[in-house]
C-alpha positions in Angstrom: 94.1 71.7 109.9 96.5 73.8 112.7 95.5 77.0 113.9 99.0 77.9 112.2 97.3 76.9 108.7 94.1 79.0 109.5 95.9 81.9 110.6 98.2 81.4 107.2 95.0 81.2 104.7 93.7 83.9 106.8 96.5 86.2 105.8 96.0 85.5 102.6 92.4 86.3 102.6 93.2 89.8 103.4 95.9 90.3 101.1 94.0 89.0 98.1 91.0 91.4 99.7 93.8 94.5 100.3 94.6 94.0 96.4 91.1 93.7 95.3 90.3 97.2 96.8 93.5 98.6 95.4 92.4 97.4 91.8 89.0 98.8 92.5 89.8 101.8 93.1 92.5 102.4 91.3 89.8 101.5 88.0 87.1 103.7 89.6 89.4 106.7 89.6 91.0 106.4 85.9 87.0 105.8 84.8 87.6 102.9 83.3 85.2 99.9 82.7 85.1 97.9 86.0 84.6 94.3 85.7 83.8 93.2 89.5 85.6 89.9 90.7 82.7 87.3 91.8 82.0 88.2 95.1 80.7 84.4 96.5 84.5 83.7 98.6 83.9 87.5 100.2 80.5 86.6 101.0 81.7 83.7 102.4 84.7 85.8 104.2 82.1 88.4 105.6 79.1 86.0 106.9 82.2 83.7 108.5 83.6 86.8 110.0 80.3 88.2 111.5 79.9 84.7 113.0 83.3 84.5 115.0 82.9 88.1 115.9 79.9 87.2 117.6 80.4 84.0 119.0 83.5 86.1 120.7 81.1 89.1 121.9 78.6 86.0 123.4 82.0 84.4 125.0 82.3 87.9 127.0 85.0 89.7 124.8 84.7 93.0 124.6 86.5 93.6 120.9 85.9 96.4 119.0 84.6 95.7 115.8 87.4 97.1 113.5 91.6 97.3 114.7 93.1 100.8 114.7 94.0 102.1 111.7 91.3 100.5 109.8 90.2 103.0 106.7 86.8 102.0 107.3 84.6 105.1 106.8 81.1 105.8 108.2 79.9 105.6 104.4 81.3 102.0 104.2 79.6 101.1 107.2 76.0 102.6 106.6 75.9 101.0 103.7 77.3 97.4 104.7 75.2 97.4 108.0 71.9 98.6 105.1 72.6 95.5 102.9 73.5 92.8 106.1 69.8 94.2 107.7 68.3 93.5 104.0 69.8 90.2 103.7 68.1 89.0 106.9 65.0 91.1 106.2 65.8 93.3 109.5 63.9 97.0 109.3 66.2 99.7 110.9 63.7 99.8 113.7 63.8 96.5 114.5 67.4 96.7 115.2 66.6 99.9 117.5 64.0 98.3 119.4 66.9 95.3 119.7 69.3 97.4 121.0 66.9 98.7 123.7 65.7 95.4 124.8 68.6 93.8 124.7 72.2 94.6 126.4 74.0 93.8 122.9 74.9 97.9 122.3 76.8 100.1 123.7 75.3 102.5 126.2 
């Protein structure tokens, strides 16, 4: 498979994902009963994306996590950072004692 053909089904990924949080929301707000999509592909998408994201940041690029313009809010964050530190049994201060031994955070 090209990089053209990755970059393809990539866009497609996010489209299909941009729609998904349109219907969403769109059901959330009108109160109607929300039937959630199976979520195994965007697990997939999310633990995949984590993976290149870091492999980058170990490669020596220095990319923010999120592009401009991103509608990511600090809600959406806490709560995907809770579930990721829960799915590899991480305590909040283990990731703070990381952060201070290692040089993998910001300051």
């Amino acid at each position: 498979m090209s990089s053209l053909d990755t970059v393809a089904e990539m866009s497609e990924a996010v489209a299909y994902l941009e729609e998904q949080i349109q219907r969403t929301n769109a059901m959330l707000e009108t109160d109607q009963h929300f039937e959630p999509e199976p979520m195994e592909d965007v697990q997939k998408l999310l633990a995949l994306a984590v993976r290149l994201y870091v492999a980058n940041f170990h490669a020596g690029q220095e990319i923010p996590i999120f592009s401009q313009g991103h509608g990511v809010s600090a809600t959406d964050v806490m709560i995907a950072c809770t579930r990721m530190l829960e799915a590899v049994n991480v305590q909040l201060f283990e990731l703070g004692m990381f952060q201070t031994w290692s040089n993998h955070s910001n300051h």
